[in-house]
C-alpha positions as protocol buffer text, in pm:
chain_id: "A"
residue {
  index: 1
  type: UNK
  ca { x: 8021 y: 3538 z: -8950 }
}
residue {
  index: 2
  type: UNK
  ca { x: 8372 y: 3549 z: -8772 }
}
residue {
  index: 3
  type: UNK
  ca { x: 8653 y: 3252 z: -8827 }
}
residue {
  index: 4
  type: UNK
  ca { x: 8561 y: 3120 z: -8480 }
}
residue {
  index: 5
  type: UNK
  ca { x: 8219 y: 3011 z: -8658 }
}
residue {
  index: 6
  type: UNK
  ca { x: 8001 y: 3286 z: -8440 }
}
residue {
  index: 7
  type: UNK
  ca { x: 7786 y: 3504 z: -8584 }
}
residue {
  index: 8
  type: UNK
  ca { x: 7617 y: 3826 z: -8446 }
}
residue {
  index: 9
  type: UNK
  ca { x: 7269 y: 3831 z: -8359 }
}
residue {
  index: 10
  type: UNK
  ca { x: 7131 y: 4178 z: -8222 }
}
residue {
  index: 11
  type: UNK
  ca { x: 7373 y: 4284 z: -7915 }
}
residue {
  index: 12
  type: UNK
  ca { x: 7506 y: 3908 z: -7863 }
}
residue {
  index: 13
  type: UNK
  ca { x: 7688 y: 3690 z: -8058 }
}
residue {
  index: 14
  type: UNK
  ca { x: 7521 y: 3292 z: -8124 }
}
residue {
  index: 15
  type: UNK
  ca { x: 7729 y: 2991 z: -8201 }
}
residue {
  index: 16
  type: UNK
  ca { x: 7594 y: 2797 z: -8519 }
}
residue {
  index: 17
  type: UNK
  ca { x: 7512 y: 2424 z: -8389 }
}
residue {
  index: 18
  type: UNK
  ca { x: 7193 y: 2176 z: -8422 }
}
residue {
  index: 19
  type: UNK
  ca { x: 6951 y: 2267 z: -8205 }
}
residue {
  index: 20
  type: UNK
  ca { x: 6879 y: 2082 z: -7852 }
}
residue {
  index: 21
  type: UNK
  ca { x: 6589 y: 1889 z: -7748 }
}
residue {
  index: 22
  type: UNK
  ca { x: 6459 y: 2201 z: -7554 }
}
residue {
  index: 23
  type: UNK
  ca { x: 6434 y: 2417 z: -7860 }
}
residue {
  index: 24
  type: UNK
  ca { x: 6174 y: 2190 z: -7981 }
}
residue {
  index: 25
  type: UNK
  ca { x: 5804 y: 2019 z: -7910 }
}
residue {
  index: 26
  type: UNK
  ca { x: 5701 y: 1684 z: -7894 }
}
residue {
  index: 27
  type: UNK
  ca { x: 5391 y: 1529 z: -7881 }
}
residue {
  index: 28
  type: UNK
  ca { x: 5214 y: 1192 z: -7861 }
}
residue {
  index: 29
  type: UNK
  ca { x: 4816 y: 1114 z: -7766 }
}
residue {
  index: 30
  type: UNK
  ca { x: 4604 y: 820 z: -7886 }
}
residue {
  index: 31
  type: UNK
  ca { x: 4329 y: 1063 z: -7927 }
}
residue {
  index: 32
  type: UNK
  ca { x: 4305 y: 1286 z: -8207 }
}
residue {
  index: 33
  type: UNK
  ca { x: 4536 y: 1621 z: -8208 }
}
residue {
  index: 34
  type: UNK
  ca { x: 4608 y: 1862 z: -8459 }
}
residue {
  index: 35
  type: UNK
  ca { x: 4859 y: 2139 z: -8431 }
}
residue {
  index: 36
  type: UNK
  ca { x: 4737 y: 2477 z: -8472 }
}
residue {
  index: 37
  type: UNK
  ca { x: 5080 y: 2667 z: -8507 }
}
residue {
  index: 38
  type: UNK
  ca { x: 5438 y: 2643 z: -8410 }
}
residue {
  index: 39
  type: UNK
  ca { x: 5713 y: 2934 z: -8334 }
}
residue {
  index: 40
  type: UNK
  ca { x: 5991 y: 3064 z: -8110 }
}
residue {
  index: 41
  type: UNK
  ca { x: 6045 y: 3377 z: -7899 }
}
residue {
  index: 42
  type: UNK
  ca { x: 6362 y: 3518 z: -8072 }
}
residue {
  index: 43
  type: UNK
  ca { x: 6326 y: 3877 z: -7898 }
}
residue {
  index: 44
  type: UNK
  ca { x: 6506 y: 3685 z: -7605 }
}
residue {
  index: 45
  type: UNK
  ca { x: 6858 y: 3683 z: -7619 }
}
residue {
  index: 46
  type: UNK
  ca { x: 6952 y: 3585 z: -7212 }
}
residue {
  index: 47
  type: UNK
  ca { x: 7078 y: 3241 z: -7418 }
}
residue {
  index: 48
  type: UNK
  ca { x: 7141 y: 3114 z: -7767 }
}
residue {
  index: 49
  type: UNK
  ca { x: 6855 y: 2866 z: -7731 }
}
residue {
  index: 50
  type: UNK
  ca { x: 6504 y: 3070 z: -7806 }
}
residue {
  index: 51
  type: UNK
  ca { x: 6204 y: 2957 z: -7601 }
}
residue {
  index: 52
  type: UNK
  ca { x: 5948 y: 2791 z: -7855 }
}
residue {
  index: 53
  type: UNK
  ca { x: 5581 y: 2727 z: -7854 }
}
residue {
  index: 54
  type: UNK
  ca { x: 5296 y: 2555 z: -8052 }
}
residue {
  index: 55
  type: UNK
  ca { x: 4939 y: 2521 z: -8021 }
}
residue {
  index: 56
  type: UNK
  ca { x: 4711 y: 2273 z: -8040 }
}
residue {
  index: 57
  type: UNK
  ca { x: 4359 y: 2143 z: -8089 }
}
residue {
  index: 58
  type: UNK
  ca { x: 4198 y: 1844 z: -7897 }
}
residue {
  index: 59
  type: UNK
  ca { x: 3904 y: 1633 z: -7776 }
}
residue {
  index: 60
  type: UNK
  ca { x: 3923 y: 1656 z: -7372 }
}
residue {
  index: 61
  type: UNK
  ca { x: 3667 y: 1449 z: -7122 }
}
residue {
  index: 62
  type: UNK
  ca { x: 3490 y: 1667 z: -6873 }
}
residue {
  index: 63
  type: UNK
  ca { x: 3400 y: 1481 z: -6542 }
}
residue {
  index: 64
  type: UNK
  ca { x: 3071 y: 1602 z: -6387 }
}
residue {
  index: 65
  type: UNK
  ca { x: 3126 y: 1595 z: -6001 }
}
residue {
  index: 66
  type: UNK
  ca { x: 2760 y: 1470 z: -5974 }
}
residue {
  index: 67
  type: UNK
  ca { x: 2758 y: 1229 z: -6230 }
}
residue {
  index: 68
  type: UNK
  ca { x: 3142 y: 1130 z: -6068 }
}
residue {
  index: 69
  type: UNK
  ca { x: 3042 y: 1077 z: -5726 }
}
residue {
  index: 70
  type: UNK
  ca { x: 2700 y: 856 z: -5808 }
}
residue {
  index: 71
  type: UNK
  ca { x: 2911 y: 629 z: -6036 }
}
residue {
  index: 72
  type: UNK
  ca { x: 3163 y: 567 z: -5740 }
}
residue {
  index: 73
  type: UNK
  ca { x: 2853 y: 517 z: -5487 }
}
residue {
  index: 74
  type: UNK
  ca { x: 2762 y: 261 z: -5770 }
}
residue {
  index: 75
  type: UNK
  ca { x: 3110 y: 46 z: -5764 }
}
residue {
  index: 76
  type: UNK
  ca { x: 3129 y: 81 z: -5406 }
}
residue {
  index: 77
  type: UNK
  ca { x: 2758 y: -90 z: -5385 }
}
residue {
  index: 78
  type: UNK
  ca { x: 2842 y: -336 z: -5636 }
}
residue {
  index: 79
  type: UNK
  ca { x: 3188 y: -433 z: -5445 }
}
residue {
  index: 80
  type: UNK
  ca { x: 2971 y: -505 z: -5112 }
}
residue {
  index: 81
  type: UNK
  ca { x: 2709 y: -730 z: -5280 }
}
residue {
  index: 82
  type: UNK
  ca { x: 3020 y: -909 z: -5437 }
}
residue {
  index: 83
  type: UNK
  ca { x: 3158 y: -919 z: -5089 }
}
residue {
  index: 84
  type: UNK
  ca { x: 2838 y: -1056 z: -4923 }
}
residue {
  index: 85
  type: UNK
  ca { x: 2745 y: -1271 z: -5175 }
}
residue {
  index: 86
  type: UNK
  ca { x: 3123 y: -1472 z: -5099 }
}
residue {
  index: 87
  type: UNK
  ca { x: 3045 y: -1448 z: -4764 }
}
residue {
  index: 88
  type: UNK
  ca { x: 2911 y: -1818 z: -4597 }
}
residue {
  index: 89
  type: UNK
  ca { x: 2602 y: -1832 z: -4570 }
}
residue {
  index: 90
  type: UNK
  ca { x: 2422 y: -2057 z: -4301 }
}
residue {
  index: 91
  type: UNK
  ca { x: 2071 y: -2157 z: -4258 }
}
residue {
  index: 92
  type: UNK
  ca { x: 1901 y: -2313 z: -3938 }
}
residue {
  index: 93
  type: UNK
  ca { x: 1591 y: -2504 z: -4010 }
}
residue {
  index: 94
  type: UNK
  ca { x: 1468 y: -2384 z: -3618 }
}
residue {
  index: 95
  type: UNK
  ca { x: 1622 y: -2148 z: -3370 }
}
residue {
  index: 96
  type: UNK
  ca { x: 1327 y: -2185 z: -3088 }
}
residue {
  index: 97
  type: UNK
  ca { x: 1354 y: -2595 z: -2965 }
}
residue {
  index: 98
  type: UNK
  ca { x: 1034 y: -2634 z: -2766 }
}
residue {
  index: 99
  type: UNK
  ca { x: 1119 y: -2896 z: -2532 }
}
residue {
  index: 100
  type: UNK
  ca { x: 765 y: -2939 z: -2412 }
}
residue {
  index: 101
  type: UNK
  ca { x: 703 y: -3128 z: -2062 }
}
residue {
  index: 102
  type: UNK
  ca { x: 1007 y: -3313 z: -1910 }
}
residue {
  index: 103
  type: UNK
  ca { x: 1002 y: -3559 z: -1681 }
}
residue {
  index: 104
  type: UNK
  ca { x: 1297 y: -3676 z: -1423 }
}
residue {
  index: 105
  type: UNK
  ca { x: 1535 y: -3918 z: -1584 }
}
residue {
  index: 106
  type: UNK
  ca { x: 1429 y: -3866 z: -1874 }
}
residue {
  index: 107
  type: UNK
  ca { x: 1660 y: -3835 z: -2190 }
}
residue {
  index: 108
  type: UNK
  ca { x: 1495 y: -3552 z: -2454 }
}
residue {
  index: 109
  type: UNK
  ca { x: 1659 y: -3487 z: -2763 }
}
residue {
  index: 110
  type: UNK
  ca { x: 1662 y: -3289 z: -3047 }
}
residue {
  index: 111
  type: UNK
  ca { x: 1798 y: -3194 z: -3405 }
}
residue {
  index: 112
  type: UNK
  ca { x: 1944 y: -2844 z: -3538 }
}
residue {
  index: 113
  type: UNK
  ca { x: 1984 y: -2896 z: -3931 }
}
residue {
  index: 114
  type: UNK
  ca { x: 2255 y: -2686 z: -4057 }
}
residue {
  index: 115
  type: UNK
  ca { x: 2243 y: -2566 z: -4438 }
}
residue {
  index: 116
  type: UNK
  ca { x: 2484 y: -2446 z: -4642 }
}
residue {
  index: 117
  type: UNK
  ca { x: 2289 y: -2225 z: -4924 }
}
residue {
  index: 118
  type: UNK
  ca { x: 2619 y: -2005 z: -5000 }
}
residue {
  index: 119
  type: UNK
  ca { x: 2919 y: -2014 z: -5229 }
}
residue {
  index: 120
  type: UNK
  ca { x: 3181 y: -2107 z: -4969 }
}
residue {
  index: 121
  type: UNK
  ca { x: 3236 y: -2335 z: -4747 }
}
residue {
  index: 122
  type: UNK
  ca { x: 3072 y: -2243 z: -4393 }
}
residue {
  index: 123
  type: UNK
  ca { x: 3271 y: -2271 z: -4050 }
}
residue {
  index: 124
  type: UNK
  ca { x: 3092 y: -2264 z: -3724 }
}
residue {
  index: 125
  type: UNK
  ca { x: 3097 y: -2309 z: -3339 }
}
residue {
  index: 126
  type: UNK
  ca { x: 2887 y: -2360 z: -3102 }
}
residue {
  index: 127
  type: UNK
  ca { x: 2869 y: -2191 z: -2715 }
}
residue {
  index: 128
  type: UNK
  ca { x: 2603 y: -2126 z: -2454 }
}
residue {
  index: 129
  type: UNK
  ca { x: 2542 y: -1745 z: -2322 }
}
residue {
  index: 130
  type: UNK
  ca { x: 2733 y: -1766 z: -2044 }
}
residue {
  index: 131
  type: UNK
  ca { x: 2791 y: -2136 z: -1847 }
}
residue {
  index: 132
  type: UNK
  ca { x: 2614 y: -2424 z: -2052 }
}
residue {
  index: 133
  type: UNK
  ca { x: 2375 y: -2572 z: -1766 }
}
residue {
  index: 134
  type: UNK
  ca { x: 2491 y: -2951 z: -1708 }
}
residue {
  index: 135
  type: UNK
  ca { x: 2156 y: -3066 z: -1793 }
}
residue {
  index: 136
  type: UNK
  ca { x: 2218 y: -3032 z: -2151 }
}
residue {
  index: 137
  type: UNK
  ca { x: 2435 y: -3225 z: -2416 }
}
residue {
  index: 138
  type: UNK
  ca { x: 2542 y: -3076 z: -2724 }
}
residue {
  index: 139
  type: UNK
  ca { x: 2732 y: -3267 z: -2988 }
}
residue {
  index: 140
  type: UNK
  ca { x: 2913 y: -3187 z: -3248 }
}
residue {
  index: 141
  type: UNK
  ca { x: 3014 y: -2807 z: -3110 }
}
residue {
  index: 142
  type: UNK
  ca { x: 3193 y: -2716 z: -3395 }
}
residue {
  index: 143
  type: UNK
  ca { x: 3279 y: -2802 z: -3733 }
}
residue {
  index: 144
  type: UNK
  ca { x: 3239 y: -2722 z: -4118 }
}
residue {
  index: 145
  type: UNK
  ca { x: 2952 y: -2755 z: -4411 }
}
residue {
  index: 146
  type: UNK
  ca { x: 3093 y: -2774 z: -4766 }
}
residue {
  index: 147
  type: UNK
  ca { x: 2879 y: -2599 z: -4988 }
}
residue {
  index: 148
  type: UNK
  ca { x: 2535 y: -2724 z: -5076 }
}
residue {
  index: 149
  type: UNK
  ca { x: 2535 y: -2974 z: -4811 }
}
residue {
  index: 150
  type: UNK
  ca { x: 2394 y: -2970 z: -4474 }
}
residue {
  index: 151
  type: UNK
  ca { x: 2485 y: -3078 z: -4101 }
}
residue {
  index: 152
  type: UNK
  ca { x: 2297 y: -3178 z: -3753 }
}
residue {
  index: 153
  type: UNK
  ca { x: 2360 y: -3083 z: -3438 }
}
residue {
  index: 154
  type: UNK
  ca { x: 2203 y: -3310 z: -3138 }
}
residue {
  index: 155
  type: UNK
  ca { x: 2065 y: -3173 z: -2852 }
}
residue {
  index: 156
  type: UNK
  ca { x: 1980 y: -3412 z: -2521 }
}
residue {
  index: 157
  type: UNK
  ca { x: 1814 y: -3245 z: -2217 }
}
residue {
  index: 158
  type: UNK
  ca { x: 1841 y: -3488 z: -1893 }
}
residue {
  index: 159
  type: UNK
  ca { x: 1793 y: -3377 z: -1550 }
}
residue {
  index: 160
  type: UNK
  ca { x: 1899 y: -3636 z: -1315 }
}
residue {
  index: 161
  type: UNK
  ca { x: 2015 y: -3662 z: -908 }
}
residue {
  index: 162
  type: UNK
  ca { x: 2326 y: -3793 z: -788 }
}
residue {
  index: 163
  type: UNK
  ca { x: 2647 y: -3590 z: -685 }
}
residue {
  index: 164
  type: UNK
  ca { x: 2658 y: -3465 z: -1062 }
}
residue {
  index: 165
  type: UNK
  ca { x: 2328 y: -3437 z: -1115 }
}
residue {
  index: 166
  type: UNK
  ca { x: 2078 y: -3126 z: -1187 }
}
residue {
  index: 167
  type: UNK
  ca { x: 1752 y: -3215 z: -1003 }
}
residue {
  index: 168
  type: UNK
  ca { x: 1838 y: -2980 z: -755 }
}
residue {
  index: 169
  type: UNK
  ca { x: 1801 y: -2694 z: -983 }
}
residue {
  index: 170
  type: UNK
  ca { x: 1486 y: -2740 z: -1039 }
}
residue {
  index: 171
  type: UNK
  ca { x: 1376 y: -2805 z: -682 }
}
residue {
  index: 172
  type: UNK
  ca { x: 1182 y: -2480 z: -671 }
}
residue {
  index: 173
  type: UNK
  ca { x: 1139 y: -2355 z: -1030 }
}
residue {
  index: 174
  type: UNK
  ca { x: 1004 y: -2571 z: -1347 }
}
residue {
  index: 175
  type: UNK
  ca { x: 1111 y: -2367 z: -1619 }
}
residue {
  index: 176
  type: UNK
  ca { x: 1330 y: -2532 z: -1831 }
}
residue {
  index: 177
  type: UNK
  ca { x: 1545 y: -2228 z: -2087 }
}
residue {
  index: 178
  type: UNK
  ca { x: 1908 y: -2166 z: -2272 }
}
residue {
  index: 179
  type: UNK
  ca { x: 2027 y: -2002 z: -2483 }
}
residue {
  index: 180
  type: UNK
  ca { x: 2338 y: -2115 z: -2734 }
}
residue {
  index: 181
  type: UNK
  ca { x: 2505 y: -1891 z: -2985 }
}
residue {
  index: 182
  type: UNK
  ca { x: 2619 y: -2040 z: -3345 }
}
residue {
  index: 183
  type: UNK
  ca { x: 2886 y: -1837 z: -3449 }
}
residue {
  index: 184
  type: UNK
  ca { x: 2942 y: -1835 z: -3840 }
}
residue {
  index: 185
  type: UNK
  ca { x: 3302 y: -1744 z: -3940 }
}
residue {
  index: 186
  type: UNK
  ca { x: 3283 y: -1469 z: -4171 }
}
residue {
  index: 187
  type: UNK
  ca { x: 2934 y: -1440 z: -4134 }
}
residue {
  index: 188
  type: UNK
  ca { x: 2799 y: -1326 z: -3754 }
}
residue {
  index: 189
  type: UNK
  ca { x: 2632 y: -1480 z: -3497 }
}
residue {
  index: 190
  type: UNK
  ca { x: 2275 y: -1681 z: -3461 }
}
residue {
  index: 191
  type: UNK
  ca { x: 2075 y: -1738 z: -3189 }
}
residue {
  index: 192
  type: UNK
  ca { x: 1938 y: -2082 z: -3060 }
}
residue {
  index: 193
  type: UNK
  ca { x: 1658 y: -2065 z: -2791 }
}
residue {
  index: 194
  type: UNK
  ca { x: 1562 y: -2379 z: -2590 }
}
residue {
  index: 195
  type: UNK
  ca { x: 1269 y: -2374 z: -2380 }
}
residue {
  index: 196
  type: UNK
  ca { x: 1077 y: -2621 z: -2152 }
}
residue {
  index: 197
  type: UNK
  ca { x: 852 y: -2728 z: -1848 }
}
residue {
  index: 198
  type: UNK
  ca { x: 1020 y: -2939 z: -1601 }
}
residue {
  index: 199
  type: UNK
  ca { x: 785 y: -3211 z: -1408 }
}
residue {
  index: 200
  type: UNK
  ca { x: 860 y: -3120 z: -994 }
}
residue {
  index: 201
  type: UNK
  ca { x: 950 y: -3408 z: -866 }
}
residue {
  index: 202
  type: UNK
  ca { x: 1102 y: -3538 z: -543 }
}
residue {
  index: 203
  type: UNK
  ca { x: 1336 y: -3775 z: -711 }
}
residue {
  index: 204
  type: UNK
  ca { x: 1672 y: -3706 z: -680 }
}
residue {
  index: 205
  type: UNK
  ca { x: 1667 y: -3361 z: -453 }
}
residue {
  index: 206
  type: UNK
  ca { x: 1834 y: -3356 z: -54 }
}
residue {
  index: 207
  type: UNK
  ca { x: 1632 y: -3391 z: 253 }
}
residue {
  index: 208
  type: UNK
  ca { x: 1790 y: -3087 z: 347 }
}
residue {
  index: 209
  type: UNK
  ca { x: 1633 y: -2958 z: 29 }
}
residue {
  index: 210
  type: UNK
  ca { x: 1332 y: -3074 z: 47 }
}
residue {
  index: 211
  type: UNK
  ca { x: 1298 y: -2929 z: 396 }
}
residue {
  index: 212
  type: UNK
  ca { x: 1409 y: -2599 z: 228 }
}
residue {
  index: 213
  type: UNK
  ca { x: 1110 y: -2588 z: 23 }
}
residue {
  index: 214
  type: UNK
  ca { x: 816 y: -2361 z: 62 }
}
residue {
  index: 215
  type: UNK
  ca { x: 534 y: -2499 z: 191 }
}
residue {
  index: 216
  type: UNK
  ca { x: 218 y: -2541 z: -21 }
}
residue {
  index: 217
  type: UNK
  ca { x: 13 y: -2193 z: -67 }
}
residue {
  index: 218
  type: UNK
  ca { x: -287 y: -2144 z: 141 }
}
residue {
  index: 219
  type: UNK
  ca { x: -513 y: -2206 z: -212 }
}
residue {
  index: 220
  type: UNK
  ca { x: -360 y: -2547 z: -276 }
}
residue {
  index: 221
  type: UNK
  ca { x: -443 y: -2649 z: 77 }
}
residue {
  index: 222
  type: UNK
  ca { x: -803 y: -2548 z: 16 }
}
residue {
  index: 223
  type: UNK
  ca { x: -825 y: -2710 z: -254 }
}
residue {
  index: 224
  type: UNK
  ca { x: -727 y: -3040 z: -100 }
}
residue {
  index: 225
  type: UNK
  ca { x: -958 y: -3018 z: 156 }
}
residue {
  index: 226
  type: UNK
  ca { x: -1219 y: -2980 z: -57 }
}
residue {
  index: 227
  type: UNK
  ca { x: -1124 y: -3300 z: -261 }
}
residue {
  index: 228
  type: UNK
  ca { x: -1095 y: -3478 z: 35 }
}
residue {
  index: 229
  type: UNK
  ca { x: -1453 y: -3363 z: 157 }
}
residue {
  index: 230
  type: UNK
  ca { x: -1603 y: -3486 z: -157 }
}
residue {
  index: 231
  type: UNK
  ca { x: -1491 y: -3784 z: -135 }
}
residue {
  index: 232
  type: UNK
  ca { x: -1476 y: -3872 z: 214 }
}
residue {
  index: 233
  type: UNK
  ca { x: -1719 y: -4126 z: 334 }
}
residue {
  index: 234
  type: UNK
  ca { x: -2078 y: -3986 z: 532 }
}
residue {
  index: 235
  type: UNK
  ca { x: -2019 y: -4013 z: 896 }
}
residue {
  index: 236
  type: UNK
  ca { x: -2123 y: -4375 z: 1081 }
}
residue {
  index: 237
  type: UNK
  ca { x: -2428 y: -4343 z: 1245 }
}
residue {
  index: 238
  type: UNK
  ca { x: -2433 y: -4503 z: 1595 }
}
residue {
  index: 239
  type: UNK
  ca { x: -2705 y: -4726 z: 1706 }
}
residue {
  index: 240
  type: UNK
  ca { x: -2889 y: -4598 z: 2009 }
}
residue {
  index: 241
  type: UNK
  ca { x: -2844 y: -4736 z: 2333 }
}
residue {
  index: 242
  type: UNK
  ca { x: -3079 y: -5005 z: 2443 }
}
residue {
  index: 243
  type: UNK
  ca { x: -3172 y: -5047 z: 2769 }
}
residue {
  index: 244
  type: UNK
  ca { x: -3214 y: -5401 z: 2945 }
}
residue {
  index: 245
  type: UNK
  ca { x: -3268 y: -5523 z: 3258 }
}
residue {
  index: 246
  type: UNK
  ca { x: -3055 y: -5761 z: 3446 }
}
residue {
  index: 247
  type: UNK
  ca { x: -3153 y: -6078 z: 3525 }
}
């Protein structure tokens, strides 16, 4: 070596000192590893540090991408049912109300039981396809069902006349039929039919509707004259004239 502490290697000359961090190899797995051999490149002189290199042995997982993709299909399909199992879940006792006949004036009501068979808490609200006809009350429209419990909705169909009233709707049709939509928060939509046969009557309709009415078919007139001819009385027999002579 010279005073200056160098010594000659090959063609160069390489200071003495410790050696740096990239002249070694460190390694750290919680799996098992064992090191197979360990060594440096010292036929390369471009710097005083010498590449090294070691090798190793190991345990290594091998993902199949079959195996892989149905296990993710699997989580996904478990993360839904979790999801739709915490969704609210609401049960209507009956979604078709079947009115039956209704007469005019006449205040029909119903019940709508609401049940709350999931793990939240259910929010709902109630609205009519379209305009909700004025012959029909609806009360509570919206409102909540803790879980496990359950909650009514009243329904009250009543057709009657006045300035306000709905008899003149059903001048010319008897049909009675709605439709309301219980929307769930979280949870969709359900569907409430309400169907019914209105009684024709004259009560509570116009003149001026009344005169707008169809006449009576050509059948139903038959058929009154044919009640009427059964029960109509036989026809008086007249006495014959007698003839007298004045006195």
């Amino acid at each position: 070596a010279d005073p200056n502490g160098k010594k000659p290697h090959g063609n160069s000359v390489q200071t003495k000192r410790t050696p740096a961090w990239c002249d070694r190899i460190l390694w750290k797995s919680s799996k098992d590893i064992h090191l197979l051999g360990y060594g440096d490149a010292s036929d390369i002189m471009l710097s005083d540090h010498k590449p090294v290199f070691a090798g190793f042995v190991m345990t290594l997982h091998e993902y199949l991408p079959k195996e892989l993709e149905c296990t993710i299909q699997k989580a996904r399909r478990m993360g839904d049912l979790k999801e739709m199992q915490e969704r609210p879940s609401l049960d209507l006792q009956d979604q078709f109300i079947d009115l039956g006949a209704v007469s005019y004036d006449e205040r029909v009501a119903r019940t709508i039981s609401l049940i709350n068979q999931g793990v939240v808490d259910a929010h709902w609200h109630l609205s009519a396809t379209g305009d909700k006809p004025d012959w029909l009350e609806v009360y509570p429209v919206q409102g909540r069902v803790q879980v496990g419990s359950t909650s009514e909705i009243s329904l009250v169909v009543h057709v009657e006349g006045g300035m306000s009233g709905t008899a003149e709707e059903f001048a010319t049709k008897d049909q009675i039929d709605t439709i309301l939509v219980l929307s769930i928060a979280g949870a969709g939509d359900k569907f409430i039919s309400i169907t019914g046969k209105y009684k024709l009557s004259c009560f509570g309709i116009s003149l001026e509707t009344l005169l707008e009415c169809r006449p009576p078919s050509q059948a139903r007139i038959e058929r009154l004259c044919s009640q009427y001819n059964e029960v109509a009385s036989p026809a008086l027999q007249l006495p014959e004239e007698t003839s007298s002579e004045g006195v």
